[in-house]
C-alpha positions as CSV (number, residue, x, y, z in Angstrom):
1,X,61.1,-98.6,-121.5
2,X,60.6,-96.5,-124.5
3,X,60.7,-99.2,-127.0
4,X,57.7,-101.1,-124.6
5,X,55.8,-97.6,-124.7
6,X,55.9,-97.0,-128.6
7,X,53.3,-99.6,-129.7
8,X,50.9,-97.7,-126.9
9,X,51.8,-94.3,-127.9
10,X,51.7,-94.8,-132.0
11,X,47.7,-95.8,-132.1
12,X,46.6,-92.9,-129.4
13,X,49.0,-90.5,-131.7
14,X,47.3,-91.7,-134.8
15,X,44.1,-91.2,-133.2
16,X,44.9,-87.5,-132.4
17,X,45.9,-86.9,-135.9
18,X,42.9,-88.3,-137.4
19,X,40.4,-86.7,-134.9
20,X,42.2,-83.3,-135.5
21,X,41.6,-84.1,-139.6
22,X,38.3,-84.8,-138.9
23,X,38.0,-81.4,-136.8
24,X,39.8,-79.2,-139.6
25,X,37.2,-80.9,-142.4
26,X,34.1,-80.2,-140.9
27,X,35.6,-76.5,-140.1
28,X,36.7,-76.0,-143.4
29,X,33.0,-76.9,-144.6
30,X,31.5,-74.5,-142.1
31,X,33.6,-71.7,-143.4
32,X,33.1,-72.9,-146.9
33,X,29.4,-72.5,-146.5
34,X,29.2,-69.7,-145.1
35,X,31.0,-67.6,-147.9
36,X,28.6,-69.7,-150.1
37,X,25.7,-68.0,-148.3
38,X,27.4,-64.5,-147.8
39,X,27.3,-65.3,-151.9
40,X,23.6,-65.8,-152.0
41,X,22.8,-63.5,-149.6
42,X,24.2,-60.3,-151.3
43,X,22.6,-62.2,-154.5
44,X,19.0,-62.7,-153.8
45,X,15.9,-60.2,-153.1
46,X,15.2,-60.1,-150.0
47,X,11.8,-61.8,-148.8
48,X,8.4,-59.9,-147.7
49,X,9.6,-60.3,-143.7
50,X,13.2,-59.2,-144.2
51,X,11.7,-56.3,-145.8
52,X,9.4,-55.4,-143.2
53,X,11.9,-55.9,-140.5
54,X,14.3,-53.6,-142.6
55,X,12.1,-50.7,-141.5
56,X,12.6,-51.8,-137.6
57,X,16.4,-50.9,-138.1
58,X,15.7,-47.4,-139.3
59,X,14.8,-45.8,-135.8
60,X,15.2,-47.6,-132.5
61,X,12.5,-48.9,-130.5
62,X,12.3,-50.8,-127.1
63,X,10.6,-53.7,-129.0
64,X,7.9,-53.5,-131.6
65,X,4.3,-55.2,-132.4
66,X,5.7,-58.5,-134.0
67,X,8.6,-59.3,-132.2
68,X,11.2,-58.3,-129.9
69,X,13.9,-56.1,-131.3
70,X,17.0,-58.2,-131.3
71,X,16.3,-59.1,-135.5
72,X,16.3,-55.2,-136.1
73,X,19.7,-54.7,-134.1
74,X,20.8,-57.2,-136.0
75,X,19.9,-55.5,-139.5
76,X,21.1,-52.4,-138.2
77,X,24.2,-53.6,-137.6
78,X,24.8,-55.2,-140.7
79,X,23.7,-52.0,-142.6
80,X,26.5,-50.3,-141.0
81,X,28.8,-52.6,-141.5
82,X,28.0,-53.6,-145.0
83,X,25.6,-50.4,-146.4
84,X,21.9,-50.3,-147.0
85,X,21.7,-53.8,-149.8
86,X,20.2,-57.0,-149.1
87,X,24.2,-58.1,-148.0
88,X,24.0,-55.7,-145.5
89,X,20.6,-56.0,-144.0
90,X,21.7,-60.1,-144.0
91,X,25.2,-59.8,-143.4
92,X,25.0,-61.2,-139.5
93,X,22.5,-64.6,-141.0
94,X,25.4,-66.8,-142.2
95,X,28.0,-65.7,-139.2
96,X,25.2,-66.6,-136.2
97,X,24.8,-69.5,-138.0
98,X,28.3,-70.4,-138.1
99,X,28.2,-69.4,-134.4
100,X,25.7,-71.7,-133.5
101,X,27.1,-74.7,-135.2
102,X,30.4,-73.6,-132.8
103,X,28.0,-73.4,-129.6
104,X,26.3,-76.8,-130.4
105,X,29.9,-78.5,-131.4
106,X,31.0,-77.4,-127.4
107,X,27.5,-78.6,-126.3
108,X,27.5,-82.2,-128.0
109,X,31.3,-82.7,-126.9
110,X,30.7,-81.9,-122.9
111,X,27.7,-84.1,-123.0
112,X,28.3,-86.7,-125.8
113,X,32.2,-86.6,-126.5
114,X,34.2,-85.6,-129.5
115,X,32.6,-88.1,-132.6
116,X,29.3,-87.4,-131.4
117,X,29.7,-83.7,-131.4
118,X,31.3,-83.7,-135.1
119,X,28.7,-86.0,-136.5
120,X,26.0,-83.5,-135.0
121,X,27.5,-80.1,-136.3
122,X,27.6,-81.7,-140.2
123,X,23.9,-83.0,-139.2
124,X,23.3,-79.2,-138.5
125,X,25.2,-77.9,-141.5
126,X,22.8,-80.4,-143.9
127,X,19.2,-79.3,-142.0
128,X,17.7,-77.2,-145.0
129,X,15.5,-75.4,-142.4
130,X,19.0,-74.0,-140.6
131,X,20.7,-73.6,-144.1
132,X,18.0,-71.1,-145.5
133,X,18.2,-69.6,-142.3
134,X,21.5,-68.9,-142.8
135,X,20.4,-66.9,-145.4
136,X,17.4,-65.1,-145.1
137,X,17.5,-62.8,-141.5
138,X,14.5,-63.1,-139.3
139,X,13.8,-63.3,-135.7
140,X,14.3,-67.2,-135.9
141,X,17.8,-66.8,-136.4
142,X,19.1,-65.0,-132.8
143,X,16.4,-67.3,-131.5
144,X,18.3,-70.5,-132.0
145,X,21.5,-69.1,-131.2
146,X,20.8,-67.8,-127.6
147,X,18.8,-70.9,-127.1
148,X,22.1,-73.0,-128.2
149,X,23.7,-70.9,-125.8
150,X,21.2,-71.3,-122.4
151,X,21.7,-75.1,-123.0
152,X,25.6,-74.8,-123.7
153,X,25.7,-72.6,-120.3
154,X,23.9,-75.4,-118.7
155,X,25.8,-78.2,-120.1
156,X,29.5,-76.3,-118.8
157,X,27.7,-75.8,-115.2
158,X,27.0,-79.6,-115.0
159,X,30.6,-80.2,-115.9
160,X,32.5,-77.8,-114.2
161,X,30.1,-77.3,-111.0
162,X,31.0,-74.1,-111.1
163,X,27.8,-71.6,-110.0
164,X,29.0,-68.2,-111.6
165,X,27.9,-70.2,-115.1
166,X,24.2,-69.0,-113.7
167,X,24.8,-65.9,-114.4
168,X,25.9,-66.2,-118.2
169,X,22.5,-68.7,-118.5
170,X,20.6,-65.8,-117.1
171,X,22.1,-63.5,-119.6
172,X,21.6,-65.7,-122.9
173,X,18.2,-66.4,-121.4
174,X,16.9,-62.2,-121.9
175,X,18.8,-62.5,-124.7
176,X,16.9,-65.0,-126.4
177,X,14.0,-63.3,-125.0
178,X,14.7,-60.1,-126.7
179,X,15.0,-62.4,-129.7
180,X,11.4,-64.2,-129.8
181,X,8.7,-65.4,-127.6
182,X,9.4,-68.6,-128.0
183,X,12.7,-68.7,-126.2
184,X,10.2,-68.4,-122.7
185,X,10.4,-72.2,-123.4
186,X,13.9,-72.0,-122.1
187,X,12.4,-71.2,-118.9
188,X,11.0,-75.0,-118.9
189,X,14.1,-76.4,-120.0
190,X,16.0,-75.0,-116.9
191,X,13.2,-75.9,-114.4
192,X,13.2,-79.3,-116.1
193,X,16.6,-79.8,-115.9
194,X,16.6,-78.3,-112.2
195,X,13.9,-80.6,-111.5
196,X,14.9,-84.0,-112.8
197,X,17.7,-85.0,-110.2
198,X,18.7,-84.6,-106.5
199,X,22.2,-83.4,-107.8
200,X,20.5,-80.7,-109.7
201,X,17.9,-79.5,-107.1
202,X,20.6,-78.9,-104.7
203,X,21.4,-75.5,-107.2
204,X,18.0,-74.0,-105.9
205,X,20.4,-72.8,-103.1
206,X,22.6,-71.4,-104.6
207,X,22.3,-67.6,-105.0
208,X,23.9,-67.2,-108.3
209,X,20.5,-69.4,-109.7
210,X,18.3,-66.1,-108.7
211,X,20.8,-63.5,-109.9
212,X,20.6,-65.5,-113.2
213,X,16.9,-64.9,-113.3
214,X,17.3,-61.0,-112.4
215,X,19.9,-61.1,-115.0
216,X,17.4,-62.4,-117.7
217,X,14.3,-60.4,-116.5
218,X,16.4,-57.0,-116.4
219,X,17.8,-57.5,-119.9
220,X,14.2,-58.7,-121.2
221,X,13.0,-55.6,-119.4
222,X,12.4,-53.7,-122.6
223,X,10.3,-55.9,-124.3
224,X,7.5,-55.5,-121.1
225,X,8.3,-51.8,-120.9
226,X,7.2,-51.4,-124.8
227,X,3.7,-53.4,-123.9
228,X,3.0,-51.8,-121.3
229,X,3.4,-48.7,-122.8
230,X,1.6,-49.7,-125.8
231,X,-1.7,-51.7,-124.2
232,X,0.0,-55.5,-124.2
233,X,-0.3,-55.0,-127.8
234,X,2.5,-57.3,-128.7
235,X,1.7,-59.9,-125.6
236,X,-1.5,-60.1,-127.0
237,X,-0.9,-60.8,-130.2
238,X,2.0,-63.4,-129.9
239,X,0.3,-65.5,-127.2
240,X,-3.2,-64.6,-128.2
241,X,-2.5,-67.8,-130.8
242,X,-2.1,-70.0,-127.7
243,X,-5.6,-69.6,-126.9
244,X,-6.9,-69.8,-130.6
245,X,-10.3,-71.3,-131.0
246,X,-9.5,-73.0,-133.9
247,X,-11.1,-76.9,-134.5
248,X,-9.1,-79.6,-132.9
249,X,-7.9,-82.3,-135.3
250,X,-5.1,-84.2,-136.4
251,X,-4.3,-82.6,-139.8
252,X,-2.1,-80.2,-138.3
253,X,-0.2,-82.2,-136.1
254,X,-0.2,-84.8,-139.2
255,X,1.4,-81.0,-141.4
256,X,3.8,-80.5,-137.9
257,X,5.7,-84.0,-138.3
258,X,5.8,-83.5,-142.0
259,X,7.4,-80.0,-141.6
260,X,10.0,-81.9,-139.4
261,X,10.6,-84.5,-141.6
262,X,11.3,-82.2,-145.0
263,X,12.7,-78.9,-142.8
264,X,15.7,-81.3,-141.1
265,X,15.5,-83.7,-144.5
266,X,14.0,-87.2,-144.0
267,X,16.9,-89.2,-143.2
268,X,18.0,-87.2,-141.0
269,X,14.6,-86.7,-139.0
270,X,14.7,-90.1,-139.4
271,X,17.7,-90.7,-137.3
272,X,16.6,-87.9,-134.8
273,X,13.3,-89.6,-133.9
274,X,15.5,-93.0,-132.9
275,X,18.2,-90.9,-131.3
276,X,15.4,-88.9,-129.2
277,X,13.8,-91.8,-127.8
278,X,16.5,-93.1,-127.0
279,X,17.4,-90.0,-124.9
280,X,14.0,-90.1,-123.4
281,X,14.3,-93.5,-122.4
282,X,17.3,-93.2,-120.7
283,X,16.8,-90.1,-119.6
284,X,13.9,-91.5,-117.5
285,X,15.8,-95.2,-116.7
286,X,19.1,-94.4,-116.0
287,X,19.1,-90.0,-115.2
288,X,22.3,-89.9,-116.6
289,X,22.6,-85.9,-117.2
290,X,23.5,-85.8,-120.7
291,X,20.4,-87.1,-121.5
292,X,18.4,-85.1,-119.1
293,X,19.3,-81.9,-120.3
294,X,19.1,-83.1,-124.5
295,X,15.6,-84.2,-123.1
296,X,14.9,-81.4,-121.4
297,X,15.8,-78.9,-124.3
298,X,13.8,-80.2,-126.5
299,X,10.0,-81.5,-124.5
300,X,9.0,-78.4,-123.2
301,X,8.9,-76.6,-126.6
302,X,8.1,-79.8,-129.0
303,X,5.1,-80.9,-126.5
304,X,3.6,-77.5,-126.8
305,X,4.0,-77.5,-130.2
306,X,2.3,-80.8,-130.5
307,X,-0.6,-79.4,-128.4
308,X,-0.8,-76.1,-130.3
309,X,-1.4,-78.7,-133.4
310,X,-4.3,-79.9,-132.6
311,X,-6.4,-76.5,-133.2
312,X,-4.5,-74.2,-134.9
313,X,-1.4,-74.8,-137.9
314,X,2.2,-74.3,-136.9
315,X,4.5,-72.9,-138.8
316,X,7.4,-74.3,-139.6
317,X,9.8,-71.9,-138.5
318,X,8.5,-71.7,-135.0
319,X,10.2,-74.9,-133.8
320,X,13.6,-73.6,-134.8
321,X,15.4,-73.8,-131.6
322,X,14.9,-77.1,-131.5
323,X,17.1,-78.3,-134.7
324,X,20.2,-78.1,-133.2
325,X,19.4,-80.5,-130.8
326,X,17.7,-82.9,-133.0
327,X,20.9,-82.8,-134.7
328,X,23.0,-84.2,-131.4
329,X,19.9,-86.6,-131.5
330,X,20.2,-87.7,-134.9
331,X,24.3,-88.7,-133.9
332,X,23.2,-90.6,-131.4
333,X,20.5,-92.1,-133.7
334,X,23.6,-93.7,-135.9
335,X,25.2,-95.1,-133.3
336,X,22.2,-97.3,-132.9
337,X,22.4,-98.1,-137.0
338,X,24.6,-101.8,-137.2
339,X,28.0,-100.8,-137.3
340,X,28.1,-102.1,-141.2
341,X,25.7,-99.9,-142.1
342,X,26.3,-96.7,-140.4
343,X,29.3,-94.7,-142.7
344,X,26.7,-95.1,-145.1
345,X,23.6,-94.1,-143.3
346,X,25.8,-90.9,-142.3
347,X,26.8,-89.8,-145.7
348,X,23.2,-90.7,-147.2
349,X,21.6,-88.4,-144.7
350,X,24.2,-85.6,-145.2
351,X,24.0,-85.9,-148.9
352,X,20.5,-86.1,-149.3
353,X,20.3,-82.7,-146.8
354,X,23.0,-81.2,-148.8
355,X,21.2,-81.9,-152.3
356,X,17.4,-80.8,-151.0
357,X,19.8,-77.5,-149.8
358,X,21.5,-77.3,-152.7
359,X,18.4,-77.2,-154.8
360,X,16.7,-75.0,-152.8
361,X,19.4,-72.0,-153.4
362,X,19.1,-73.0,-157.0
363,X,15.7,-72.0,-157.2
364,X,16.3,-68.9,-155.3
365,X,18.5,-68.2,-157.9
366,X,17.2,-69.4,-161.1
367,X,13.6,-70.7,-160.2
368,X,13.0,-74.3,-161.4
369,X,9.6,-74.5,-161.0
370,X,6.2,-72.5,-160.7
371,X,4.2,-72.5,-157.4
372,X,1.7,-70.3,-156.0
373,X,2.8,-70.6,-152.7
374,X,6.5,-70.3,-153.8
375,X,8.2,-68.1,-150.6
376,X,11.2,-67.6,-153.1
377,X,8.8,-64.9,-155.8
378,X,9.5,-62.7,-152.9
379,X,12.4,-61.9,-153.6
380,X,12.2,-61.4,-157.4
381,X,11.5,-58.1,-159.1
382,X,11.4,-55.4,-156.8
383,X,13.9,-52.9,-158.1
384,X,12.6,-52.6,-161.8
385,X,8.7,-52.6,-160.1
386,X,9.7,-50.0,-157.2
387,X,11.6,-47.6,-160.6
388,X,8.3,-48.1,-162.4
389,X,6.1,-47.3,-159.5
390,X,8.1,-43.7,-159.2
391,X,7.9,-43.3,-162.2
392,X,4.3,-43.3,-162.0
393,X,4.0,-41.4,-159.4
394,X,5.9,-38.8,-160.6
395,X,3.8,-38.7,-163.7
396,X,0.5,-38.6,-161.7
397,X,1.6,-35.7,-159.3
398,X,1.1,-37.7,-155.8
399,X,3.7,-36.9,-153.3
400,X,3.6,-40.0,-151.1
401,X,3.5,-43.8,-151.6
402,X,0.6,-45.5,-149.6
403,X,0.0,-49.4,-149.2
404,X,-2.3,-51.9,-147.2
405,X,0.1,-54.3,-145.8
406,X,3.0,-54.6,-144.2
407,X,4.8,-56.9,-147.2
408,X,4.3,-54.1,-150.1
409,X,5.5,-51.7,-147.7
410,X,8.8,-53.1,-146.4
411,X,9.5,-54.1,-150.2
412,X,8.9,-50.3,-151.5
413,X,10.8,-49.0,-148.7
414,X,13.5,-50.7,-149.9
415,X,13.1,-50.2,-153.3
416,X,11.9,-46.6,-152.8
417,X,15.4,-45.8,-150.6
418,X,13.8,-42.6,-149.6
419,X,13.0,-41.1,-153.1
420,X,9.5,-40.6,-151.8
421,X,7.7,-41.4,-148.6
422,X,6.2,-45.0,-148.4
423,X,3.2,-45.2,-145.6
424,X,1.1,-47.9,-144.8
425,X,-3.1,-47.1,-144.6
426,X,-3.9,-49.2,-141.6
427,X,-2.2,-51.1,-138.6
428,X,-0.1,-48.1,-137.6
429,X,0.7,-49.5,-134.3
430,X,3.4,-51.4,-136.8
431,X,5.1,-47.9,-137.7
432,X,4.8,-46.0,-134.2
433,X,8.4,-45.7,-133.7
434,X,9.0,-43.7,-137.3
435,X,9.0,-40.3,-137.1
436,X,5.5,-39.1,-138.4
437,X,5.0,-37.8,-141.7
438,X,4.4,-34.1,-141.9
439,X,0.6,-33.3,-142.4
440,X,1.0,-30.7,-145.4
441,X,2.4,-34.4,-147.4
442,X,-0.3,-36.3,-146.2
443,X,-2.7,-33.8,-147.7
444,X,-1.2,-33.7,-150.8
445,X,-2.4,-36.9,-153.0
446,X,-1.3,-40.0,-153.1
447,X,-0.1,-43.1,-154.8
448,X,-1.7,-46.3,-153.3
449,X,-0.1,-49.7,-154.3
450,X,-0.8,-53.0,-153.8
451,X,-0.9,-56.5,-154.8
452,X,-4.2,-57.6,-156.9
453,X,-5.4,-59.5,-154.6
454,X,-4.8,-57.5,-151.6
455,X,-6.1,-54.4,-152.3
456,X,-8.4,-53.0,-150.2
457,X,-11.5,-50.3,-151.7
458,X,-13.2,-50.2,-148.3
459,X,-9.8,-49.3,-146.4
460,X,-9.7,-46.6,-149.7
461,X,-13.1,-45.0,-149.5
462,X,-12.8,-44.7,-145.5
463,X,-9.5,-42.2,-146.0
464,X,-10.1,-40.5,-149.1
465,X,-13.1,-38.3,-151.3
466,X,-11.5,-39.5,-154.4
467,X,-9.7,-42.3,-155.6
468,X,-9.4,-43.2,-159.4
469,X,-7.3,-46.5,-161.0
470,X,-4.5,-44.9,-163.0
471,X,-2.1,-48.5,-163.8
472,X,-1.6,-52.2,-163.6
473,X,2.2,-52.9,-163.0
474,X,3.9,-56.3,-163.1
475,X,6.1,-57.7,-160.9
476,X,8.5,-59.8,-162.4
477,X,8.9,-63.2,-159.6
478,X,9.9,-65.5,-162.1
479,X,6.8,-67.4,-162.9
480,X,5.1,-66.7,-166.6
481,X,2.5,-64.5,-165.3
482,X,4.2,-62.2,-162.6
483,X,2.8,-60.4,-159.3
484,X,0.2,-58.2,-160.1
485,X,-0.1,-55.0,-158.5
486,X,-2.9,-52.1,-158.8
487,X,-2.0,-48.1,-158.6
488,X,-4.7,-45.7,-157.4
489,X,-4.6,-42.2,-157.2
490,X,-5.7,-41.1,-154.1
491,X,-6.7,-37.5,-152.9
492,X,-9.1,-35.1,-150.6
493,X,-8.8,-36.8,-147.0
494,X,-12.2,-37.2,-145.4
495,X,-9.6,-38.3,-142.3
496,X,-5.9,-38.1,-141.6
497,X,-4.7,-40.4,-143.6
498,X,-2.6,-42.2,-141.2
499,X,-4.5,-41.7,-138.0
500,X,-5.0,-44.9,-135.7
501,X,-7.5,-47.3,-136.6
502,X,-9.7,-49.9,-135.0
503,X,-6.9,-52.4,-136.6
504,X,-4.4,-50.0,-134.9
């Protein structure tokens, strides 16, 4: 009996050994990565919107104008953790990606199996769009995560059939909604899902379904509280785009699929389109529910997306969320590719993700080229520009920093590190939840700065009796001619200076 079981057990044993190889690679590359971009991270300037959300951190607030306040809990934890640097306020990026490539792994292996699930996770690891934003802390980031998580929730409650998973759905769900906007979305993919087979009406009766929604609603709760306390302002401006009046057209939707194509790399957007229609297609044939809830992740938010396209630009951030599961997609896009062909296919999309990756921390690093529209000059410069801008206003007597936008501002902030007050002219309704400045500063005079291009005389001549040029400082972003920014001395407010605006 033994000798007739070995030639059974020796292949299945070999099997085990080589799947758990292939399990400790792709985890040692996921930890390997992630000290790569703990590297950069503590490296690298931060960008404009790091900055800005830097400020969020310094004083609690139920939510603020922009987004919801999860990316500033985030920061703030970090900063504690790690002090007040560029690791600190990004020290939680690389680690939630690293958790997200855990969450989709457990996803991709309840609804696809154990191949499929590895094959996605390395997809994830090569999406450039995911690997900067392991990086680079923004809303975006706890976004995809608790997004990852609702569909995860979903995918365990399909296996096990067991209803108390409702209740963790309903908590990643406000989570993700105290994240970003677009996680409402989610909402769709669960009523989808719900929606798509008798089996999964029948959990309309179960009470654990509803206490799941109360579960999301309550922890959201802060986010509505903060609107309603400050006039919808944030409501209004976030879905205010869903209702712009822009021109319809196809160039944006033409910019949309390009975005996908570079942001994931082309290959592997390549194999995600074939692996998504396929999904559709059974999903809609056959209702197997592996394919109903990848579908169901992914329409709601791309068909919006889509529709949004055709009069107004998305950005190429926004469909975030959705990467991870174009990355189970693009798996099961290679298992269509002839079985000669597909090692090949597999490490040509993962090499060329990895190289377009590779290249773009290079340049964030040691710039390679010039580009107006390079997001990368950001981080470049501030410390020597923020010493020479306190320097100057030291030498001119103004006792306060002011500035016209919210990107100078988060930048001299952190630059700045409280060696003067930094205060920003107009849109206030961004700053309500710092303490106010003192009015005996704000009389004294000032030292406005901004970028050449940004400044703003009108906003200037509104606030103050007199206001004289006193320098031109550079910025030093790498490129041959630098950031130019302009320093006014500012004095004799015909207002207070900071008072609430039409532009709040």
């Amino acid at each position: 009996m033994v000798a007739a079981s070995t030639p059974v057990a020796a292949p299945a044993d070999a099997k085990i050994r080589d799947s758990r190889a292939a399990n400790n690679l792709l985890l040692a590359a996921a930890l390997g990565l992630t000290v790569v971009r703990l590297a950069i991270a503590s490296y690298t300037g931060l960008v404009d919107d790091e900055a800005y959300y830097r400020i969020w951190s310094l004083a609690p607030s139920l939510s603020y104008l922009d987004h919801p306040p999860m990316v500033a809990w985030i920061i703030g934890a970090g900063r504690a953790l790690a002090g007040d640097g560029t690791l600190g306020v990004r020290l939680l990026a690389p680690l939630i990606v690293l958790a997200g490539a855990a969450v989709l792994w457990r996803t991709a292996l309840l609804l696809y199996g154990p191949d499929i699930a590895r094959c996605a996770v390395w997809i994830m690891l090569a999406m450039p769009l995911l690997a900067v934003g392991g990086i680079i802390v923004t809303p975006d980031l706890p976004s995809v995560l608790f997004a990852g998580l609702v569909v995860w929730g979903i995918a365990e409650l399909d296996r096990g059939r067991n209803a108390k998973w409702w209740l963790a759905i309903g908590l990643f769900a406000g989570l993700g909604l105290l994240s970003k906007y677009t996680n409402l979305f989610l909402g769709g993919t669960i009523l989808l899902w719900l929606l798509a087979t008798p089996e999964n009406r029948k959990w309309f009766r179960a009470p654990e379904l509803w206490i799941g929604g109360i579960i999301a609603a309550l922890v959201a709760s802060p986010v509505v509280i903060w609107n309603a306390e400050h006039d919808w302002a944030s409501f209004t401006k976030q879905f205010g785009r869903v209702a712009h009046g822009g021109s319809a057209g196809l160039s944006y939707l033409i910019e949309l699929i390009g975005g996908f194509a570079l942001l994931e790399s082309p290959l592997i957007a390549t194999l995600a389109l074939v692996g998504f229609i396929g999904v559709i297609r059974a999903a809609i044939s056959q209702r197997r529910q592996s394919d109903v809830l990848l579908a169901a992740a992914i329409v709601p938010m791309l068909l919006y997306f889509c529709i949004h396209a055709l009069h107004d630009r998305v950005q190429g951030n926004w469909p975030g969320p959705l990467y991870p599961f174009f990355a189970i997609c693009a798996a099961l896009g290679l298992t269509v590719v002839p079985m000669a062909w597909r090692r090949a296919a597999f490490v040509g999309a993962l090499a060329l993700g990895f190289a377009t990756t590779a290249l773009v921390y290079i340049h964030a690093l040691h710039p390679l080229f010039q580009s107006a529209k390079d997001p990368t000059e950001q981080m470049r410069g501030w410390p020597a520009l923020s010493d020479a801008i306190e320097k100057t206003r030291e030498e001119t007597g103004a006792a306060w920093l002011a500035t016209s936008s919210y990107a100078t501002t988060g930048q001299l902030m952190m630059g700045i590190k409280g060696r003067s007050e930094v205060a920003q002219l107009d849109e206030r309704i961004r700053y309500i939840f710092l303490p106010p400045l003192p009015d005996a500063l704000l009389s004294k005079p000032a030292l406005y700065v901004e970028l050449e291009r940004r400044v703003d005389l009108p906003l200037l001549r509104k606030k103050f009796a007199n206001i004289s040029k006193v320098a031109t400082l550079t910025r030093n972003n790498g490129s041959t001619s630098g950031a130019t920014y302009v320093l006014y001395l500012v004095s004799a407010p015909l207002q207070p200076p900071l008072a609430m605006d039409d532009k709040r």
